[in-house]
Each structure stands twice: as structure tokens, then as C-alpha cells.
C-alpha positions as CSV (number, residue, x, y, z in Angstrom):
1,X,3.7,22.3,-35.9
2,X,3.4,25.8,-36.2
3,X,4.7,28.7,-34.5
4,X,2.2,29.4,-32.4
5,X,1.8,25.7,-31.7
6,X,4.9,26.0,-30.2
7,X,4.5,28.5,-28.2
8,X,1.7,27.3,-26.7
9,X,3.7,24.0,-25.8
10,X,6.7,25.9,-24.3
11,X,4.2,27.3,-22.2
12,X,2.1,24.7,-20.9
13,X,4.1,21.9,-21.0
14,X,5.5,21.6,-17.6
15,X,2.1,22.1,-16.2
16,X,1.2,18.3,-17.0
17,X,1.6,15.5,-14.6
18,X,0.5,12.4,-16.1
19,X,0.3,11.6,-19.2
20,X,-1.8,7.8,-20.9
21,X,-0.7,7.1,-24.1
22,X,-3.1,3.9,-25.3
23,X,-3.3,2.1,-28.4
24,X,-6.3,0.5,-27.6
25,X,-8.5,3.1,-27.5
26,X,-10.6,3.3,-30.7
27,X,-10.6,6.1,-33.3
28,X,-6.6,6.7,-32.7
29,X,-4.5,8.6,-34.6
30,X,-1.7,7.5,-35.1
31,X,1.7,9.6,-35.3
32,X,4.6,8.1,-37.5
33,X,7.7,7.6,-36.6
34,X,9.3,10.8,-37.8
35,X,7.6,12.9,-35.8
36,X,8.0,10.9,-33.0
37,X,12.0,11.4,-34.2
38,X,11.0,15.4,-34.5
39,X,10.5,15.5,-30.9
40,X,13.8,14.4,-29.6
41,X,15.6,17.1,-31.8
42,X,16.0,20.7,-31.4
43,X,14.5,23.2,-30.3
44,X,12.8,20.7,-28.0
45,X,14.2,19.8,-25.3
46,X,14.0,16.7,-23.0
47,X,12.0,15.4,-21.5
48,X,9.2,16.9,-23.0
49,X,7.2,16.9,-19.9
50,X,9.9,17.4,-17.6
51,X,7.3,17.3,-14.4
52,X,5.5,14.1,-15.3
53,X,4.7,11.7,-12.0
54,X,2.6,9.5,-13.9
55,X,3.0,7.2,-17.6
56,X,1.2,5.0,-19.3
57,X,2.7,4.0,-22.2
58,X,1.0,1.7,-24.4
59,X,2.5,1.5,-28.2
60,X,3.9,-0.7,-31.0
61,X,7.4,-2.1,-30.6
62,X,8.8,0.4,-33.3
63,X,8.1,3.2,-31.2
64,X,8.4,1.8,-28.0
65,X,12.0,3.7,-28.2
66,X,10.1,7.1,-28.0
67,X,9.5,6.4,-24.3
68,X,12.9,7.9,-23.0
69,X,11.2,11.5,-24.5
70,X,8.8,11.5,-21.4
71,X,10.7,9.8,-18.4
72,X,11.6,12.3,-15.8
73,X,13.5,12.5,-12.4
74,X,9.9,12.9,-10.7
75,X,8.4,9.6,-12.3
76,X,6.8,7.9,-9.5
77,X,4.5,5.8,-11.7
78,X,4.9,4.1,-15.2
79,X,2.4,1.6,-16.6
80,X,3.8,0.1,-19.4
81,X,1.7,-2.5,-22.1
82,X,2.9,-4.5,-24.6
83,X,-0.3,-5.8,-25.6
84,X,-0.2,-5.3,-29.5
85,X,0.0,-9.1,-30.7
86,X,2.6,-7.9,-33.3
87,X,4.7,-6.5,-30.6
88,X,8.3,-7.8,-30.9
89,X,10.1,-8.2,-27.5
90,X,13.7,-6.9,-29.5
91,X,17.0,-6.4,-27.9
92,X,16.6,-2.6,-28.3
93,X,13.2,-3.2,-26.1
94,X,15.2,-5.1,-23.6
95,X,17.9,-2.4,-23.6
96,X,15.7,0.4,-23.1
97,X,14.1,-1.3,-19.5
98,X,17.4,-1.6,-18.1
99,X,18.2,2.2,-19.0
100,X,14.9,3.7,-18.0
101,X,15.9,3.2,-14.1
102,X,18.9,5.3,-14.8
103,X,16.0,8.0,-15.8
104,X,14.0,8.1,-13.2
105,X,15.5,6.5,-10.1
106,X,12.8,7.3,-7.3
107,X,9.8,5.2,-9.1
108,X,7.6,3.7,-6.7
109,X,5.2,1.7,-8.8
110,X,6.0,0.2,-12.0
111,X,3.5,-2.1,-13.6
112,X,4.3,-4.0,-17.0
113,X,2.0,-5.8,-18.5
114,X,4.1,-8.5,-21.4
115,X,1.4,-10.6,-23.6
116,X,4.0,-11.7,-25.6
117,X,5.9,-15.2,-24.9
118,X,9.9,-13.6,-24.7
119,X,11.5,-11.1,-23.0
120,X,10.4,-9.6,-19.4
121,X,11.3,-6.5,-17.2
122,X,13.5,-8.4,-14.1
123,X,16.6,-6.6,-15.3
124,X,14.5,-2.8,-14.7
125,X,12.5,-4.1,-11.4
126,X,16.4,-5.0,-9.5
127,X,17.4,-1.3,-10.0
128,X,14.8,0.5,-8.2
129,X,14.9,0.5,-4.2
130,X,11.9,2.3,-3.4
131,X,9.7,0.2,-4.8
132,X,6.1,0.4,-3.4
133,X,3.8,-1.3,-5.8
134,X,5.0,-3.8,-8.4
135,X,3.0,-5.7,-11.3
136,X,4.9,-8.2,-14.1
137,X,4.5,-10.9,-16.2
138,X,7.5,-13.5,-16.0
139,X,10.0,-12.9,-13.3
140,X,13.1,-14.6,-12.8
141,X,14.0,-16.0,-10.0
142,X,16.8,-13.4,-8.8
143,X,14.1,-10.3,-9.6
144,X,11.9,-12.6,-6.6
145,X,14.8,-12.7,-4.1
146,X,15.5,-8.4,-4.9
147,X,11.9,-8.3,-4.5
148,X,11.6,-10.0,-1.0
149,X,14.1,-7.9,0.3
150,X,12.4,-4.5,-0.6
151,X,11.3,-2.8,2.9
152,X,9.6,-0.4,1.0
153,X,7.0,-2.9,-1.3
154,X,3.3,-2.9,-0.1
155,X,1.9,-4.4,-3.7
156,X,3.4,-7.2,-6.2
157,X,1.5,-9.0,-8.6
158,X,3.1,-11.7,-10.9
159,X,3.2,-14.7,-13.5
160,X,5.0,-17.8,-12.5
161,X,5.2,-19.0,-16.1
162,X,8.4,-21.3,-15.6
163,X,8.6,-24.3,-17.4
164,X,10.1,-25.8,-14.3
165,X,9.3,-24.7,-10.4
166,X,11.8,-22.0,-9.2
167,X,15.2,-23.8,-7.9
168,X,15.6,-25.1,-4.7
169,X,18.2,-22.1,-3.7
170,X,15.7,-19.7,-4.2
171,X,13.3,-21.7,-2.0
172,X,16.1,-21.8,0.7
173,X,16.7,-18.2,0.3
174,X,12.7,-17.4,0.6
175,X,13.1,-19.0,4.3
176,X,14.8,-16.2,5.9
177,X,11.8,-13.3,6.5
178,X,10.8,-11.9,2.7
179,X,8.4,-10.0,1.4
180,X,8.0,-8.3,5.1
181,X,5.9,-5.2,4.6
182,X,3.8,-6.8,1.4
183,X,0.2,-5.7,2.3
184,X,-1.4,-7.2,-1.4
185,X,0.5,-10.3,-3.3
186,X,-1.3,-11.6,-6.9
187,X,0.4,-14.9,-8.3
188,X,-0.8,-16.0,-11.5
189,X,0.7,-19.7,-12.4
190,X,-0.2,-22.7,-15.5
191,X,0.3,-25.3,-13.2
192,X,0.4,-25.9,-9.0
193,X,4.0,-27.3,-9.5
194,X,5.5,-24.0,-10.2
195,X,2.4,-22.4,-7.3
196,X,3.6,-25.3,-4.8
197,X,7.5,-24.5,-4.9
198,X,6.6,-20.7,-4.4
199,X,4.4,-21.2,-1.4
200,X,6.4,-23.7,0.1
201,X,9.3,-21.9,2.2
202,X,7.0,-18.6,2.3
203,X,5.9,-17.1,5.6
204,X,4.1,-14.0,4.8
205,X,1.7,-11.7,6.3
206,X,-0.8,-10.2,3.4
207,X,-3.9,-8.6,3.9
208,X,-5.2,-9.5,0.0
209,X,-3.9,-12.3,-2.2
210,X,-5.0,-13.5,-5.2
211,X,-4.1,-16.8,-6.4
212,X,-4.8,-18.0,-10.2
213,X,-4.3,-21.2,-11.9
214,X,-4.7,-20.2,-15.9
215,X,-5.0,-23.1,-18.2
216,X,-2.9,-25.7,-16.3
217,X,-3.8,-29.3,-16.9
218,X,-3.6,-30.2,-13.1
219,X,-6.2,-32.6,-11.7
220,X,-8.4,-30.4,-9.2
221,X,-7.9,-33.1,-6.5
222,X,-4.4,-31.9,-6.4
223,X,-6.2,-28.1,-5.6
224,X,-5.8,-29.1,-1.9
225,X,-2.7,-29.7,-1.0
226,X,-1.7,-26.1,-2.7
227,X,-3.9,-24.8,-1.0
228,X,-2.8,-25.9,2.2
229,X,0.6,-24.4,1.4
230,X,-0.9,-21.3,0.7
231,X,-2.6,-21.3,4.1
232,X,0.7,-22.7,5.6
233,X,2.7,-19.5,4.2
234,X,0.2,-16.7,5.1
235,X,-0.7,-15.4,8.6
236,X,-3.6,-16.8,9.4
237,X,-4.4,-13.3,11.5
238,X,-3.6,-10.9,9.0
239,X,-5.9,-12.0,6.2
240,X,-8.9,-10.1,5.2
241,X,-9.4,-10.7,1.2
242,X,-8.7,-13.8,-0.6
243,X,-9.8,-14.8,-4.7
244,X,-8.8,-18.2,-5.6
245,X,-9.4,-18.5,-9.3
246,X,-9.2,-22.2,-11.0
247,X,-9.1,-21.6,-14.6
248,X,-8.0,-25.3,-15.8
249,X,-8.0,-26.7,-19.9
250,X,-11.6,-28.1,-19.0
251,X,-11.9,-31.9,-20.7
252,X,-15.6,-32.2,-21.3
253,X,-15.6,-36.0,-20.7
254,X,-13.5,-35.7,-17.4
255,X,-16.3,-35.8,-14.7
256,X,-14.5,-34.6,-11.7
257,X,-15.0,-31.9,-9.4
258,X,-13.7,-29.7,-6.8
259,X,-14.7,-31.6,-3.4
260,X,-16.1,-29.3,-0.4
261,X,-12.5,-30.6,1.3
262,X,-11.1,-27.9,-0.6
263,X,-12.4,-25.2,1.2
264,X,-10.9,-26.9,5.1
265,X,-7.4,-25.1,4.6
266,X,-8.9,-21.5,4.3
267,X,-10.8,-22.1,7.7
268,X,-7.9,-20.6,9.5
269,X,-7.9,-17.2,8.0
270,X,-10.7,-16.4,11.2
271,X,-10.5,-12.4,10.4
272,X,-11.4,-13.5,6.5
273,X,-13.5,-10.0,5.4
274,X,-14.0,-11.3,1.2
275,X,-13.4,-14.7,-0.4
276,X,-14.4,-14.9,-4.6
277,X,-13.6,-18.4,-5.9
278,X,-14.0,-19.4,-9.3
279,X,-13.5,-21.9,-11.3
280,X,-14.5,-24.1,-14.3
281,X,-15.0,-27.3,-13.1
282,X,-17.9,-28.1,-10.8
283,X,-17.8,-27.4,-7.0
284,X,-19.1,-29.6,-4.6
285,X,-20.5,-27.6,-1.7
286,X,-23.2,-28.2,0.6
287,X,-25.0,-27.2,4.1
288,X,-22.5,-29.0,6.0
289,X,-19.3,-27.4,4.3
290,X,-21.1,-24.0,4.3
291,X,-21.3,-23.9,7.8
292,X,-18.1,-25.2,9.2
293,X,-16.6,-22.0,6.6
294,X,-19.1,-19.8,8.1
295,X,-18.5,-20.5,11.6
296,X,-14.8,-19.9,10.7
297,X,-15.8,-16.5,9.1
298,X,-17.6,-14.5,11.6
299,X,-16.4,-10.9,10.1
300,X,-17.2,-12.2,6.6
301,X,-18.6,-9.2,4.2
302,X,-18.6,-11.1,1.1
303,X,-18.6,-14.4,-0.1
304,X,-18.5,-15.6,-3.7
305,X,-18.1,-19.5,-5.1
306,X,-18.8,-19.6,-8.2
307,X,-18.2,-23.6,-10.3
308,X,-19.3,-24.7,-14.0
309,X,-22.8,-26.5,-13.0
310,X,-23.8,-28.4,-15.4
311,X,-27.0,-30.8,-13.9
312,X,-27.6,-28.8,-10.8
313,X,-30.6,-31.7,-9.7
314,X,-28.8,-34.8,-11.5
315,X,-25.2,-35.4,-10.3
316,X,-25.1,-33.3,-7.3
317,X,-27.7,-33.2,-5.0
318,X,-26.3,-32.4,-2.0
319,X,-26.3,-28.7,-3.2
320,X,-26.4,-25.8,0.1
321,X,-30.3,-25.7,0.7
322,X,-32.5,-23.1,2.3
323,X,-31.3,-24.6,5.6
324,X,-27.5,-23.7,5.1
325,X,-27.7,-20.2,3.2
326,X,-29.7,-19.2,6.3
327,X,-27.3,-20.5,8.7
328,X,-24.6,-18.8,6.8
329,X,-26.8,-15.4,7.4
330,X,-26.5,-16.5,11.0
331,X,-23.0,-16.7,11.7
332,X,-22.1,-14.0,9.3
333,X,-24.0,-10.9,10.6
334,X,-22.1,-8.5,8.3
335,X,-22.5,-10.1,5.0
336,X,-23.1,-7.7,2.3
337,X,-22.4,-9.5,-0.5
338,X,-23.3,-13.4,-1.4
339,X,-22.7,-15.4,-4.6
340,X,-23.7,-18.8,-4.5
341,X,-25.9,-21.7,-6.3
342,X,-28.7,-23.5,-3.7
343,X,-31.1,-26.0,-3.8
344,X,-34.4,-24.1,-3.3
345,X,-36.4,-26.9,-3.5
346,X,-37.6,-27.3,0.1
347,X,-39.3,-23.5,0.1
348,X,-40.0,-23.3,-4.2
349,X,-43.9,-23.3,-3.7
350,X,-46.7,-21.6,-5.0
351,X,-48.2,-18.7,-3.4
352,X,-46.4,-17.5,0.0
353,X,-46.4,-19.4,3.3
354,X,-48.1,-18.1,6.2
355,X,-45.8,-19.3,8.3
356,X,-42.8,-16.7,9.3
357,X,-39.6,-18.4,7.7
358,X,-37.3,-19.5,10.5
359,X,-38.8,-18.2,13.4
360,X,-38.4,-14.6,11.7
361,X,-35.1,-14.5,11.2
362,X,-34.0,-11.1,9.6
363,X,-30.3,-10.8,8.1
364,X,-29.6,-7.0,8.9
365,X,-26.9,-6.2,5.8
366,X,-27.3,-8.9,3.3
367,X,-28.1,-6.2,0.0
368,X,-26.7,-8.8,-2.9
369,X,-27.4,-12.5,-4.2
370,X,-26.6,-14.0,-7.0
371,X,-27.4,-17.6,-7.2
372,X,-25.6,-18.2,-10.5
373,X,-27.1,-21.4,-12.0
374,X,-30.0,-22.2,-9.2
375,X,-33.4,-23.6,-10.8
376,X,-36.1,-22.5,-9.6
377,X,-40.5,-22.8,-10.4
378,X,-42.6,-20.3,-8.5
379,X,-41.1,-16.9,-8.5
380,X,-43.5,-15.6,-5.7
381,X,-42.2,-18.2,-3.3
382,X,-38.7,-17.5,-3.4
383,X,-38.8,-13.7,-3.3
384,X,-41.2,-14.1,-0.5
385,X,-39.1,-16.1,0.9
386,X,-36.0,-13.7,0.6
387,X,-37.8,-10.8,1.4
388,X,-38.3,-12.5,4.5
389,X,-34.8,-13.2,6.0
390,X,-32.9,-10.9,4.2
391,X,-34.7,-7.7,4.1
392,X,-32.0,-5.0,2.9
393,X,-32.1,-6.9,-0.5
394,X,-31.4,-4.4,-3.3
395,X,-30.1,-7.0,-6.0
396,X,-31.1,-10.3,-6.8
397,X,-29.8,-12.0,-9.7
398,X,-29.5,-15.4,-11.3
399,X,-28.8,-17.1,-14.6
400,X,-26.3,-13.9,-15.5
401,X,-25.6,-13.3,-19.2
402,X,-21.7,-13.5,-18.7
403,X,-21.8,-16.5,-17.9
404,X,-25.0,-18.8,-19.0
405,X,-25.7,-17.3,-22.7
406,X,-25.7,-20.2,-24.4
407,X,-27.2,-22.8,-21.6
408,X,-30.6,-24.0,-23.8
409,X,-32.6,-22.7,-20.5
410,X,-31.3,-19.2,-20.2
411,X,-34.0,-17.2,-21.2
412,X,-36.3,-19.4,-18.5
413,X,-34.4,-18.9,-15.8
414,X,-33.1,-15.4,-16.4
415,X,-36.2,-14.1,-16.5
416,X,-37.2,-15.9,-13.2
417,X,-35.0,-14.5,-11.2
418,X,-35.6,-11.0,-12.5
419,X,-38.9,-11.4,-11.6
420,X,-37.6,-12.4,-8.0
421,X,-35.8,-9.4,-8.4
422,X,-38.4,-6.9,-8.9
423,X,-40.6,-8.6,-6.5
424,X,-38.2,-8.5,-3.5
425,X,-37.8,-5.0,-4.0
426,X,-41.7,-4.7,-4.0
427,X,-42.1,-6.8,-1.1
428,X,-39.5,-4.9,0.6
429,X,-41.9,-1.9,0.3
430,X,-45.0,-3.4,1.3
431,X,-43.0,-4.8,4.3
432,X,-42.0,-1.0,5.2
433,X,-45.1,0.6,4.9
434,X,-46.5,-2.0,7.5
435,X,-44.2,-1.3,9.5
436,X,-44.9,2.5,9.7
437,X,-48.7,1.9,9.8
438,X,-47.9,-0.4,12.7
439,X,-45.6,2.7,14.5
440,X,-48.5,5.2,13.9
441,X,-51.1,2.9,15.4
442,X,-48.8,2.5,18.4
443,X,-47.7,-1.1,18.0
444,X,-44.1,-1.9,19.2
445,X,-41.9,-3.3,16.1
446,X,-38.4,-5.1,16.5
447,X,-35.9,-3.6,14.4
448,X,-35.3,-5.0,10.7
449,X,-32.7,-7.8,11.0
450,X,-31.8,-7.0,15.1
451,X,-27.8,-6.6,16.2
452,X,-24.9,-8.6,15.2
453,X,-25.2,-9.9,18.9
454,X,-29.1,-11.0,17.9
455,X,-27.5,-12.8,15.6
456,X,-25.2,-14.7,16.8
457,X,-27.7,-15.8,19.8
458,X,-29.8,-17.4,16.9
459,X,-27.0,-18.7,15.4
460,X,-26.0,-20.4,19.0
461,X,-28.5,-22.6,19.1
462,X,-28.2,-24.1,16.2
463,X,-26.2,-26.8,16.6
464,X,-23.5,-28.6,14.3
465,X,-25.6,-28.9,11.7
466,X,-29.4,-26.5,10.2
């Protein structure tokens, strides 16, 4: 560093306020560990950034140390990574997270994310008591009684990666009201032993929670029952967003799948704005399932079940037809945003139908579909088709590359349902300009899609079943 270097650090240096230090951003140069050492001698003077709010510190274990040059008395946020594989999790590491609280005592949100299989940060998260937001890998079972008792914490995300379930003193403890102003709760487990003894004694009130089952070996019959818990422990008021993701070690031979039974629990989360479930097995959904969940979901925005189909015809035919995605447009007049494999058999025809789909029947803010792994013959048909009862299309899509690459019929079907795609759009158009020439001649026109109460008087008389 030269003199005028330094001078231009002295002068500027307390201007900055956050600060992202990332390995994993390409074409890095990287600074040695002496200079690292130069900064935390004279004439500098720590911390080097003495009005830094915000750190993200991403770095090799070696220099991990160097963090304590940057932690200041305003911290409010640090974002710390240990996601370099050779990263080792040493007792200097493990001394340095229990001293960086003394640093900066008022954090609010601390998020530390540990890809290695030792060490954690429970010893740094029980020293700060103004917690707001909270993300972490393994947590001991103290660090999620401190936790609960946080007034303060609106956020936590974390990894139950116990060998064994958390102890049955904890649970006891977790009776009494916890985790009383959480607003957004992430659990992340490998198997729904260790899920099932966290929900159990819970009675929370979130509006988001995600819930992730990564590489347990857990039958998915057993996927009910923790689910239940999970709709046992949360307000069933209070709800809004909710991703379940099922990520299981998939046996190839094992032909089992998630039953529509599955889905009965989360019928009681009536004020349910966004449900995203995924999984790798296959999910056994149809018209009848679909609309008991839709009648349960009348403020539903968006809704995305996604399952590894493998012979959408073959083993399952009782896929969601035609008849059930429209009554799910029915009873869910403010759906945005669907996701979501059907049967389009019964209206896959050449040409388009003279006849008016459904009486006309015009969903008024569906503007996204993907239908995932749906087959499908005669492109013209099916974007006619949606054209027809969803009209605010924007984005069709089917067969998506992140997910069906390698299927032998990819190409086929991905460029089907681009074509429905483009033609949607087109038909959109054509529909538009018909309606103005209609205007201009004087002809009265209904709105596109009517009211939210329009729909719901269609949607009335339509019995138990489409």
C-alpha cells in the first residue's frame, strides 16, 4: 500500500456500510494471509470499517480469524458461509463465534450458513437478545429453547440434523408459549422423526413456513401424520404461505407414492395465500382432491405441486382433468400463479371447438401455468382452450428444462407447449381486438373473467364434485 493509498483509506473508510466478502465469485483475487495480518497492525486501527451495519463474510478457514478486523458496535447484520469444502470447523473457529457477540452486541440478524459436518454457531446465537432474524445449520437443543424465548425474533430458519429427535425436556419446555412473535419459521430435517418431535408440543402462529425433508429414507405414507402435526402446531388463521418440500433417497424399484390423503391436514389453513410442494416421488392428485383443497383455499394466489411423474397415462390415471383445474379457477378467483400436471385428454382435439368451454367461464387473474410433465397432441386445442377460461395468460409452460432434460420425449413435448405458449398469447390478441371492434360497433361485452363474486356464483353450483 502506498502513501497515497492510505490516505485515501483514512479518508473514506468510515463512509462504508456494508461490506460482502465472497469466495465464490469467479476471477477472485485472493489476498494472503500476511496482509490480512498487516491490517490488524499499526497504523491501522480497528475495526477498519468502524460504521459497518452489514457483513458477509465468506472465506477459507485460515483466514476466517480476519473477521474480528470488520465487526463493529453498529453490526446489525452478518452473513457468514462456510461453504469451501476444505473448510475446517477448528477450535479457533469455534472460539471466534462465541467472541464476536462481545463485538457487536445489538445484531439483529445473523445468518450462518455450515456445509461442513462439525461444529455450529449455538454458543454465538444464545448471546444476542435482540435477535430479529435468524438462519443456521445444526442447533442444539438449548440454542431452540433461548430461541423461543426471544420477543424480539420475527425470522428463523434451521437444520434439525440430530441423530436422534430432540429430548423429551425440550419438548416439555416447547409447551409453555415459544416462538411468540415468529412471523417466518424454515425447518430443514433428514428424517420426520427428528420433524415429528419438533412439531409435537409446538403451538405457533407463522405467516410463512417452510418445511423440508432432505435425503431421509422415510416411507412417504409416513408424510401424513407429520404433517398433521405440523397443522396441529400452527394457527390455522394465521397462515398465508406454506412450501412442503419431500426430497427423499428415491429407490427406483420402490413404486410408492404420495396419496392425495396427504394434502387433508393443510385444509385448515382457510386464509392459505401460496402453497409450493415438491417432491421426488410421484403424487397422486386428482379432480376430487383438487377441489376439496380448493374449496378450502378461497384467497389462494398461488398454487404449485410438483411430483416425479414417471407414466403420466399408465399407472395413474386418475390425474386432475380439464374438469377439476377449471373448478379450481372457480373457487380460487385470485389465483395468479398455478403449477400442476393434468390430464388433457377430454379437450386434446384437433382444430378448436365451436362450442364456448364451460359455459364461458373466464378466470380473471390466472397469468401463469406450468403443467410440468402433461402430454399433450394437438397444440391448437389446448391453447384454444386456455385462451378460453383463463384469458390474462402471459406464461405457459410445460416439459421445463430443469427438470425433464433427460426424459427420451423432452424435445416433443417442450416444444408443444411452447407452441401453446405463443399461441395463447396470439389468441389473447385476436380475442381483444374482437372485443374492441365489438365496443365500436355498439355491442355490449361482459368484462374479461367477471368479479370474484361472478365467480364464486359459478362455482356454487357446482356441486361436490365438476
Amino acid at each position: 500500500m502506498m502513501l497515497d493509498d492510505w490516505s485515501i483509506f483514512c479518508k473514506y473508510n468510515y463512509r462504508v456500510h456494508s461490506l460482502h466478502h465472497d469466495m465464490r465469485l469467479p476471477s477472485r483475487t485472493w489476498i494472503g494471509t500476511e496482509i490480512w495480518g498487516t491490517f490488524g497492525c499499526p497504523p491501522f486501527s480497528l475495526p477498519l470499517l468502524p460504521n459497518l451495519r452489514s457483513l458477509t463474510w465468506d472465506i477459507p478457514s485460515e483466514i476466517f480469524s480476519y473477521i474480528r478486523w470488520f465487526v463493529t458496535q453498529k453490526l446489525t447484520t452478518l452473513d457468514i458461509h462456510t461453504s469451501c469444502s476444505e473448510f475446517k470447523f477448528s477450535p479457533s473457529v469455534q472460539s471466534i463465534l462465541s467472541y464476536i457477540p462481545m463485538l457487536c452486541p445489538s445484531l439483529s440478524n445473523f445468518h450462518f450458513h455450515n456445509q461442513t459436518e462439525s461444529g455450529d454457531a449455538s454458543i454465538a446465537l444464545q448471546r444476542w437478545s435482540h435477535l430479529i432474524s435468524a438462519s443456521t445449520g445444526k442447533i442444539s437443543d438449548a440454542t431452540i429453547l433461548y430461541l423461543s424465548n426471544l420477543p424480539s425474533l420475527r425470522e428463523l430458519h434451521i437444520e434439525l440434523h440430530h441423530p436422534t429427535p430432540i429430548a423429551a425436556d425440550t419438548q416439555k419446555l416447547l409447551q409453555r408459549p415459544a416462538f411468540c412473535a415468529l412471523q417466518e419459521l424454515g425447518v430443514t430435517c433428514e428424517s420426520l422423526a427428528t420433524s415429528d418431535a419438533f412439531f409435537e408440543t409446538l403451538s405457533i402462529a407463522p405467516k410463512i413456513l417452510s418445511f423440508r425433508i432432505d435425503g431421509g429414507e422415510d416411507s412417504p405414507s409416513a408424510l401424513l401424520a407429520s404433517i398433521s402435526r405440523i397443522s396441529n402446531a400452527c394457527a390455522h388463521s394465521a397462515l398465508e404461505h406454506l412450501q412442503i418440500l419431500v426430497l427423499y433417497w428415491n429407490d427406483p424399484e420402490l413404486n410408492v407414492s404420495i396419496t392425495a390423503a396427504t394434502f387433508q391436514p393443510l385444509c385448515a389453513f382457510h386464509n392459505l395465500r401460496k402453497l409450493d410442494f415438491q417432491s421426488n416421488y410421484d403424487v397422486q392428485l386428482d379432480d376430487v382432491a383438487l377441489l376439496r383443497t380448493a374449496k378450502a383455499w378461497p384467497l389462494l394466489e398461488e398454487l404449485a405441486i410438483h411430483g416425479q411423474f414417471n407414466t403420466v397415462w399408465g399407472d395413474y390415471p386418475r390425474l386432475v382433468t380439464p374438469d377439476g383445474f377449471v373448478s379450481l379457477l372457480k373457487h380460487c378467483p385470485r389465483l395468479t400463479s398455478v403449477a400442476i400436471v393434468i390430464n388433457w385428454s377430454a379437450v386434446d382435439r384437433r382444430g378448436i371447438s365451436p362450442e364456448i368451454p364451460y359455459q364461458g367461464f373466464a378466470h380473471g387473474a390466472l397469468s401463469y401455468a406450468d403443467f410440468d410433465s402433461s402430454t399433450i397432441r394437438h397444440v391448437i386445442g389446448i391453447a384454444a382452450f386456455l385462451s378460453s377460461i383463463a384469458p390474462k395468460l402471459e406464461e405457459v409452460v410445460g416439459w421445463d428444462a430443469d427438470y425433464h432434460t433427460g426424459d427420451a420425449d423432452f424435445k416433443k413435448y417442450s416444444r408443444k407447449w411452447n407452441d401453446v405458449h405463443h399461441l395463447v398469447k396470439a389468441f389473447s390478441i385476436v380475442r381483444e381486438q374482437g372485443r374492441g371492434m365489438a365496443l365500436d360497433a355498439g355491442v355490449v361485452v361482459d368484462d374479461v373473467g367477471g368479479s370474484a363474486d361472478d365467480s364464486r356464483e359459478d362455482s356454487a353450483s357446482d356441486g361436490e364434485h365438476p
